[in-house]
Structure formats: C-alpha cells, structure tokens
N, C-alpha and C positions, 0 to 999 in steps of 0.2 A: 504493500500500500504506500502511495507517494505519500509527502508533505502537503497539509494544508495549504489552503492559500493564507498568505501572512498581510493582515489591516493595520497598520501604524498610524499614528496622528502623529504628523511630526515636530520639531521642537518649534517651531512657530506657532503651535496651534490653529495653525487654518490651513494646510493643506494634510494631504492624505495619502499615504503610498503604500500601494497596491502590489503583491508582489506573492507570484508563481509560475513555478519552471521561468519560460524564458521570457515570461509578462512581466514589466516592471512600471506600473504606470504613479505618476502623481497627478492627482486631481485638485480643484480648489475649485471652492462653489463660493457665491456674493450673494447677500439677500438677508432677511430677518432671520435671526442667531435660529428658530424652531426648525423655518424653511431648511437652512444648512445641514443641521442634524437629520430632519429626515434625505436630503439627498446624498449626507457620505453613507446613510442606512443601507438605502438604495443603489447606491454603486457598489456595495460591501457583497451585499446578497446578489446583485448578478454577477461580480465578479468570479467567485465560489467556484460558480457550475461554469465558466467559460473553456478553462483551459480541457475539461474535458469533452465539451461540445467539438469542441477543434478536434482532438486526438480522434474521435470518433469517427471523423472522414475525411483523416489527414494523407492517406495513399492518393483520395480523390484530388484533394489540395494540391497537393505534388508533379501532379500530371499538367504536361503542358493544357491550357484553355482554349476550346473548339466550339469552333458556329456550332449549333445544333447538340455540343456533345452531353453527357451526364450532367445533370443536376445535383448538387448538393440539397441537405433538407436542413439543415441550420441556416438563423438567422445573418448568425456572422458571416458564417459559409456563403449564404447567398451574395450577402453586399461585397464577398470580395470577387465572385464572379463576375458581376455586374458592370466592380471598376475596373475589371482587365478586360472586359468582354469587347471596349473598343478598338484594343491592338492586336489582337488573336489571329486576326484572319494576315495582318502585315509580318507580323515577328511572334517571335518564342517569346510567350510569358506565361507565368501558371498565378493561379487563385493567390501562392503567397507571398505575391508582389504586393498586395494590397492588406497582407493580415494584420498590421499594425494599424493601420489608417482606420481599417474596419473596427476591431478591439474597441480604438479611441470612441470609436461611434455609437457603438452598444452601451456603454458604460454611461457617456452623455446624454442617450435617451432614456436609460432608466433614471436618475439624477434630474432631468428635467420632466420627465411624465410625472413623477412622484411628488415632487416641488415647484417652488414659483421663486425661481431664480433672476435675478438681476444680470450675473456673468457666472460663467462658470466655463471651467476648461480640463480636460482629460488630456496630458503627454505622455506618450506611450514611445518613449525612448528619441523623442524628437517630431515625433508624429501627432499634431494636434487637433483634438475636435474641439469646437470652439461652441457658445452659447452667448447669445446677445439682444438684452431685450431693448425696447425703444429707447433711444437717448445715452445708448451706453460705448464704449471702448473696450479694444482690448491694443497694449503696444506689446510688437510680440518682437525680438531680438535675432538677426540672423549670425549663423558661425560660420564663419570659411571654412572651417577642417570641425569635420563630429568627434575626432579624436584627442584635441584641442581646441577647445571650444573658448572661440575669442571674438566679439561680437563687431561686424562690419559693417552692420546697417539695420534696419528695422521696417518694421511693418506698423503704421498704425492703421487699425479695423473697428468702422464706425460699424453700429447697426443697420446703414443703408447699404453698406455695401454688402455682395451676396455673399464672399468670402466666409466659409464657417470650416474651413481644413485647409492644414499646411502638414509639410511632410518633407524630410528631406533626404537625399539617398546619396553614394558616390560610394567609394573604393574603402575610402579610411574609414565608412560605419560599420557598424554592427554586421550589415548583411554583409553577402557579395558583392561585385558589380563586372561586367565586363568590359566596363570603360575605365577612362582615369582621370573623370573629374575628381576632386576632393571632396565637392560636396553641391550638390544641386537643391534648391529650396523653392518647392512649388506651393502657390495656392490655387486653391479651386475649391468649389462651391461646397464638396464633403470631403470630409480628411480621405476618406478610403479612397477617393479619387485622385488627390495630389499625392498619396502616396506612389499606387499605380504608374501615376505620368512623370512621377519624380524617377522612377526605376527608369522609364523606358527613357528619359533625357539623358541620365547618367551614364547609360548605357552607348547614348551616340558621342557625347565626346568621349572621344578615340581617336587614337594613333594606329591601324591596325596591324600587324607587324611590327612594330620598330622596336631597335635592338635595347631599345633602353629600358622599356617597360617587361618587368616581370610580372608573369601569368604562370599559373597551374592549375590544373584542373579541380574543378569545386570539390569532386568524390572525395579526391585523397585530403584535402582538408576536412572536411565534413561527408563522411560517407552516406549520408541520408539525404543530402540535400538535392532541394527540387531540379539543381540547376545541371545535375551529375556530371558528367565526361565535358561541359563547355568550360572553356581559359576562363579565368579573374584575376583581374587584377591583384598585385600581392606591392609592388614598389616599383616609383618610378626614378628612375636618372634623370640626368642632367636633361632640358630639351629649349631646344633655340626659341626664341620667343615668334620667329612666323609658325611653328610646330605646335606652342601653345595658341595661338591665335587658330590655326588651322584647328584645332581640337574643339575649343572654343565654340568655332563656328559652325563645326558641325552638330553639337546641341544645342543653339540658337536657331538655327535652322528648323530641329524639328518642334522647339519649344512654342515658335513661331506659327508653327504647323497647327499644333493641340492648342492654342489661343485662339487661330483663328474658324478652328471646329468646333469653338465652344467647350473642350475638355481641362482649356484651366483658366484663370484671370491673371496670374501674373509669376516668372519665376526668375530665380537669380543663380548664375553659373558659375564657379569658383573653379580655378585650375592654378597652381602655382603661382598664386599672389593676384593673380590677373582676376578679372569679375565682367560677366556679360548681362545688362538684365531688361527681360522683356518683358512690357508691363510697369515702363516706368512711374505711370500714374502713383501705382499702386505700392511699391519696393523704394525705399532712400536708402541711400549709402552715408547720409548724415551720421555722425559718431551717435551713440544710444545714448540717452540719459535719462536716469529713473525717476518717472514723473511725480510730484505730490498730489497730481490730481486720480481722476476715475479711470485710466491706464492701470492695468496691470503688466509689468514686465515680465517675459516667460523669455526661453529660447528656442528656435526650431533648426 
C-alpha cells in the first residue's frame, strides 16, 4: 500500500501544499476567512483520490493521442485529451503533455464549486490554474530557467482578460523535452491547454542535429516514460548566437501559429539569455516587483 496523500498549511498560513507521488501542488484561495476553509477542505478531498484516478488509465495516458482513438473515463483523463487532441493529427504527443495543467484544473474546480472565492490559484510545479472574480488581479512572475528560477518579466491578469492557465515547459524542467529551449511560458484560456502548447513550442526550438546539444533516449532515463526510444535533451554547448536566434525562431514560428488558431493568448521563449515573446500585449519583461496592492505574486 502506497503513502497517503500529505495536506500541509504552510508556514505562512495561507497557502497549502499538496503532495503525492509525483503531484506537488501549492494552492492559495482569497475570500472570507469561512469561504477559504471550506475551499482548502475541498481541494484536500479531491486531491486524495486523484493520483489514483490517473494510475488507473495510465498505459492509456502513455500512448501517443489519435483522431478517433480510445477514450479515457476520468475527469482528468479526459481534459488532458482534449488539450492535446489539437496537435495529434501534426506531431507525437500523448495525454501526459497536459497532466499537470489538467491536475491544476480539477483541484481549482472543486475549491471554486465549493466556495465563493475572490482569487485563488492551484501551481502544480509551474503549471497554473488561475480563479478570478470581477475587479480582481493576479501578477504572476516568469523564470528563464525552471531549474533556477530567477524572474524576467511578468504577467499581470485582470478578470477581463480570458487568461485562467499558464504552464511552462523546456529541457531544464521536470519533464523531458526534445528541444532546447530552457524554458517556454505559455498562456491560454485553461492551464491544461498552455501546458499542452507549452510542450509542443518547447519542442520546436531546436537545433536538430548539432554537435553540441546532448540527447539520449527518454527509456534509459526513465524507462516508463511516455516518450520511450525519442532523443531529449540532457545539455547544451556552446552555440553562436544566429544558432540561438535560429532556434528561437523556430518556436516563435509555431507559437505564432497556436495564437493565431486560437490555442493560446500569449507566450515567452527563453534560450540562452536571449527571450522571444509573442503576445506582447499580454507578457512584460519589466523587472517584477511585489505589489502592496490586490496582485498576488506567484511564479510560472
């Protein structure tokens, strides 16, 4: 029998971190002190059962995603099909491109159907679902590198805007990646989807070949992984800066692509100090600073 899932209230007393097997989420709800109580109640109790909803049809998970192919019967399950079901038919992607974005989503809908929350946010290792009622904020912090997390610009997210998910992927997170951005940071309308579309930008800046970037196969790092016998990135060399431009511009290219189909609202591209971002509206490079007002600072 595994480990429970582990509920902390952390030494701040306002946020909450969530934590089993490979789930590590912090949450923080805004609203009348009762409201709050019942929504970390309610993220606690679905939290529970999550990780073993997953396990339950995680070979399905794993398989790359097809027009037409098996349906999963979980909730999670499904919204993470949903966010890759737009790249499927172009490229290799499976269900757990999106399983963090997803996580984030479920846990913010029980926490908001339960309560009448002001703000509230689910980060699931960089992956955020967002909540925002009229008249509210959230300023959310970008990292160049997820492995060194040092903040180069920000997001501020009024309630008008649609923005309720960011997500960020590359080489040096958690996951894998087949590219060698450092760190790509998308938004779009639900996390599960900017997680999704953050994979598949990561993935185009690339070099492909070149002698500098080290690649091995996902298996022997992780032999269960969805990604099995394809390269990922592991470290890159030295590279000329039209190399990094060139890199650059081929996930600006496709980022440009999934903005103008509707799949995200805005994303920023980090490769070796250098930064591409489409969507400027939406994305500053202003230095962050932690507001006194109704912003909350998080990172993505």
């Amino acid at each position: 029998m595994r480990e429970r899932a582990q509920i902390t209230l952390l030494p701040d007393g306002h946020r909450l971190h969530l934590h089993d097997g490979p789930i590590d989420l912090i949450i923080e709800a805004f609203g009348a002190a009762l409201a709050v109580n019942i929504a970390h109640s309610a993220a606690a109790t679905r939290f529970a059962t999550l990780l073993d909803e997953l396990c339950s049809e995680l070979p399905l998970l794993r398989q790359p995603a097809q027009p037409g192919g098996q349906q999963p019967a979980g909730v999670v399950a499904k919204r993470m099909f949903a966010a890759v079901a737009p790249y499927c038919e172009q490229t290799f992607i499976t269900p757990m491109a999106a399983v963090a974005g997803a996580v984030a989503e479920e846990v913010l809908a029980s926490m908001t159907s339960a309560a009448n929350l002001s703000r509230a946010y689910v980060n699931n290792g960089g992956d955020i679902a967002l909540h925002l009622a009229p008249g509210e904020n959230f300023i959310v912090g970008m990292v160049e590198r997820p492995d060194r997390p040092s903040l180069v610009g920000k997001v501020d997210l009024t309630y008008t805007q649609p923005v309720r998910g960011i997500a960020t992927s590359g080489w040096r997170g958690r996951s894998f990646s087949l590219g060698i951005a450092d760190a790509v940071t998308v938004l779009a309308d639900r996390a599960a989807a900017a997680d999704a579309a953050a994979t598949i930008i990561a993935n185009a800046v690339d070099l492909p070949g070149h002698p500098s970037v080290t690649r091995v196969p996902a298996r022997d790092l992780a032999p269960d992984s969805d990604l099995g016998d394809r390269l990922v990135t592991q470290d890159i060399g030295n590279l000329f800066p039209d190399e990094i431009a060139a890199a650059l511009n081929a996930g600006v290219e496709v980022a440009e692509f999934l903005l103008s189909a509707g799949l995200i609202r805005a994303a920023a591209v980090h490769l070796l100090g250098e930064t591409r971002i489409v969507g400027a509206n939406i994305i500053s490079e202003q230095p962050v600073v932690r507001s006194e007002g109704s912003g909350s600072l998080m990172h993505a």
